[in-house]
C-alpha positions as CSV (number, residue, x, y, z in Angstrom):
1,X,108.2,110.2,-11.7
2,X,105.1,112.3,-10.6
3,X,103.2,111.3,-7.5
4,X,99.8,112.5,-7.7
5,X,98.6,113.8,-4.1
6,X,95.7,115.8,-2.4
7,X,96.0,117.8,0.9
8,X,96.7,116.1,4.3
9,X,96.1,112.4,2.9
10,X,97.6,109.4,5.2
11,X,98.4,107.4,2.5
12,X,99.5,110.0,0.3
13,X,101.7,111.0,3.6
14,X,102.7,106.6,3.9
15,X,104.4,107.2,0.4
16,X,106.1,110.4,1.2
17,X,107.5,108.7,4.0
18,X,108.9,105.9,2.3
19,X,110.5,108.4,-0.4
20,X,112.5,109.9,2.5
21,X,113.5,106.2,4.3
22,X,114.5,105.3,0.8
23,X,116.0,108.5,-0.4
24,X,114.2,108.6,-3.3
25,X,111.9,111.9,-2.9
26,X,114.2,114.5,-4.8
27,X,113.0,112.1,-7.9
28,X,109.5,112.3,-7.9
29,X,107.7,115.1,-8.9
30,X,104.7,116.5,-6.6
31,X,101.5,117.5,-8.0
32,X,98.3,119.0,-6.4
33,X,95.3,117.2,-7.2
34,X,91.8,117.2,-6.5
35,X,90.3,114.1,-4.7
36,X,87.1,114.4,-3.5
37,X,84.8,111.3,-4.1
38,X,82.2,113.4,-5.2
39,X,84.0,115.0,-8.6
40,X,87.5,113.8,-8.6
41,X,89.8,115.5,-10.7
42,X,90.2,114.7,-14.6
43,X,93.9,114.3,-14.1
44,X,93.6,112.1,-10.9
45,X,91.0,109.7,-13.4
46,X,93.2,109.5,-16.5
47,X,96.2,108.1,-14.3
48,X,93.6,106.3,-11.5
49,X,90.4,105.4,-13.0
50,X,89.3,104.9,-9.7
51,X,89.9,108.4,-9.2
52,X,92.0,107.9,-5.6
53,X,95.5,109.0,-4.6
54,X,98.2,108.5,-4.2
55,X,99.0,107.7,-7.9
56,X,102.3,107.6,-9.2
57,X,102.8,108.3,-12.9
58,X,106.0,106.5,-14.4
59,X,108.1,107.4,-17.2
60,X,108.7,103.5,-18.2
61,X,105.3,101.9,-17.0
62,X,102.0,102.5,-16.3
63,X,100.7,104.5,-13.8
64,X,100.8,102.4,-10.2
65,X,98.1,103.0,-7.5
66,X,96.9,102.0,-4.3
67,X,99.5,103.0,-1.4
68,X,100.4,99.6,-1.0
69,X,101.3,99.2,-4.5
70,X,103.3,102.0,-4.5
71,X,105.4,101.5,-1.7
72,X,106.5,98.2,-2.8
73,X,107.4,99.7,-5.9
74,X,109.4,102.2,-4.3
75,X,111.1,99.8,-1.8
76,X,112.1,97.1,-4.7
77,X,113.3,100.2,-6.8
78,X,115.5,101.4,-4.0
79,X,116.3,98.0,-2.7
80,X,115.2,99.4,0.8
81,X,114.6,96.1,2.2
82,X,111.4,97.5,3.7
83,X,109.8,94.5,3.2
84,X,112.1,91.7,4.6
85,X,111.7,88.3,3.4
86,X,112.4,87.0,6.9
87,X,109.3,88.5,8.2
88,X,107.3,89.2,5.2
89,X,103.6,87.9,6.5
90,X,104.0,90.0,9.8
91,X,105.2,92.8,7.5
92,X,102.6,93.3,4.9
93,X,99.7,92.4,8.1
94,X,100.7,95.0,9.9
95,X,100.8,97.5,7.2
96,X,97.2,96.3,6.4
97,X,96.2,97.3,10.0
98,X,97.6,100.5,9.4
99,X,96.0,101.2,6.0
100,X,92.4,99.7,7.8
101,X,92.9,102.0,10.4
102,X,93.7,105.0,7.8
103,X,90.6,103.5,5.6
104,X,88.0,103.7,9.1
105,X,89.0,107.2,9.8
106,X,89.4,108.8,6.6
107,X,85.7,107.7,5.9
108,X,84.5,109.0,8.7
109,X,85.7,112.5,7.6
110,X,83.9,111.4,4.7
111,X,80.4,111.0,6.2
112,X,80.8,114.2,7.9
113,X,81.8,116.7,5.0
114,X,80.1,115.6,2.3
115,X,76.8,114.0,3.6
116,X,74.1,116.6,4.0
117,X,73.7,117.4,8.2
118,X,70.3,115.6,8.1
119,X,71.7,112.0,6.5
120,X,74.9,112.2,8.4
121,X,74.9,108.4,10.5
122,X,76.2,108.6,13.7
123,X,75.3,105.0,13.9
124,X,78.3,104.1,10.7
125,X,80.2,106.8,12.3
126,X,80.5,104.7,15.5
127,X,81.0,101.6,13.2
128,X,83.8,103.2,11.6
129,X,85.8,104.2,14.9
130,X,84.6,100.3,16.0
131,X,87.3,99.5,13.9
132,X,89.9,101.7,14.7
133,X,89.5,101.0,18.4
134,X,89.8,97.6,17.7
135,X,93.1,97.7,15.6
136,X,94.5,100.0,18.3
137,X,93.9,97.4,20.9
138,X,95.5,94.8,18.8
139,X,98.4,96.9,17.8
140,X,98.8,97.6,22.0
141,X,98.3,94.0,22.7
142,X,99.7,91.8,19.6
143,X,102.5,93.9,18.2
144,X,104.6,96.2,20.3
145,X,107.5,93.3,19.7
146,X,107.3,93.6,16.2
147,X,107.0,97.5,15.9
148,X,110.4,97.9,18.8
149,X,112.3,96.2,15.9
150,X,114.1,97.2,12.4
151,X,112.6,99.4,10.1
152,X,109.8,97.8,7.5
153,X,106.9,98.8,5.8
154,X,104.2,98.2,9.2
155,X,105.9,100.7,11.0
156,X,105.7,103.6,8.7
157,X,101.8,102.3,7.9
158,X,100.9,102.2,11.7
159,X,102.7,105.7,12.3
160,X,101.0,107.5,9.7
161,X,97.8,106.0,10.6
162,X,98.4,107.7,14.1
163,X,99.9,110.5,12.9
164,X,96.6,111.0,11.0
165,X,94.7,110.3,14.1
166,X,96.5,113.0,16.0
167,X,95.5,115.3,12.8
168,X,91.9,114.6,12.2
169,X,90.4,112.8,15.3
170,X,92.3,113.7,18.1
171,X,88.9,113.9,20.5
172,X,89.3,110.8,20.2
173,X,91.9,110.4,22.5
174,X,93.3,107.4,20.8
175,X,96.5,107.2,23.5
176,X,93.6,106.4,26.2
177,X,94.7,102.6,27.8
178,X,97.5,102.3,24.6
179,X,100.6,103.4,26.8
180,X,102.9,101.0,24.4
181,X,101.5,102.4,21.5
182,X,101.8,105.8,22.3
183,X,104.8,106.1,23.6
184,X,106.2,104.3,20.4
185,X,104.6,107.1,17.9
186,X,105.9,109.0,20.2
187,X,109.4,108.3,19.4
188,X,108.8,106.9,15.8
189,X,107.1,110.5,15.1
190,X,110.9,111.9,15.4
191,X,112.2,110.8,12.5
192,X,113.4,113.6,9.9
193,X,110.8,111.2,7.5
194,X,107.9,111.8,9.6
195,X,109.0,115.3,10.9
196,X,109.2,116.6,6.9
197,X,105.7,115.0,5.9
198,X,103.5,116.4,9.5
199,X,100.8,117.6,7.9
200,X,100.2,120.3,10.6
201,X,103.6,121.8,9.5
């Protein structure tokens, strides 16, 4: 298998992740491709045609995209039983928050680097953060339980969601009023998955 990737992607990183929880990664090939939503690479389109990563190119089926897609893959290949059937709904929701969050906060990045200065919106900016903030204060408020319990798919979504708030908007001060959630990351962040994917490394 290869898994197409660019630079310090969260869901490229969500993937990454669950190779290491599901001791799969030695099997996957990486390769370096270009992502931007202005000219994506050739290579990234022939396996993606909607010219986004992760993408991972299989030897006995098509190409599978979408970091959602991917990770179930992954999981059912492994038999990782990061996506229990006894919670399933709470599960895949939370790792939908997670991926919104990711979603909000990679496009803000967006606006800012490849918007000339002059049409740059601080107004969709805001919006954008709106709804971070607001999954933050439901993750704080709805699903500490959920997250202080075994291993699934949410947790590794929400932490590299944070993780990638740490990286890219930490002005933002995202801890601020979240002491459950932070002081999970905190912990969650130490695991030899996270630790070999930290994009500052």
């Amino acid at each position: 298998m290869k898994l197409l990737q660019a630079g310090p992607s969260p869901f490229v990183r969500k993937v990454l992740v669950t190779l290491h929880e599901t001791g799969q990664y030695d099997e996957v090939e990486m390769v370096e491709v270009a992502a931007s939503p202005m000219v994506p690479d050739p290579a990234l389109i022939a396996a993606n045609p909607v010219g986004k990563i992760p993408a991972l190119v299989r030897a006995d089926g098509p190409t599978l995209y979408d970091s959602r897609v991917i990770c179930r893959y992954l999981d059912a290949r492994a038999e990782g039983g990061l996506y229990p059937e006894s919670r399933i709904w709470d599960t895949l929701t939370l790792e939908a928050t997670g991926d919104g969050i990711m979603d909000a906060a990679v496009l803000i990045i967006y606006e800012e680097r490849f918007r000339p200065r002059e049409q740059v919106s601080m107004e969709w900016i805001e919006g954008q953060w709106g709804k971070v903030s607001r999954a933050l204060d439901a993750l704080e408020t709805r699903w500490m339980s959920h997250l202080a319990g075994r291993l699934d798919m949410g947790h590794i979504a929400v932490a590299c969601a944070l993780g990638y708030l740490d990286f890219r908007h930490d002005a933002r001060k995202w801890r601020v009023g979240r002491p459950a959630l932070a002081a999970w990351y905190d912990g969650f962040v130490k695991r030899d998955s996270m630790v070999a994917t930290d994009p500052t490394s």
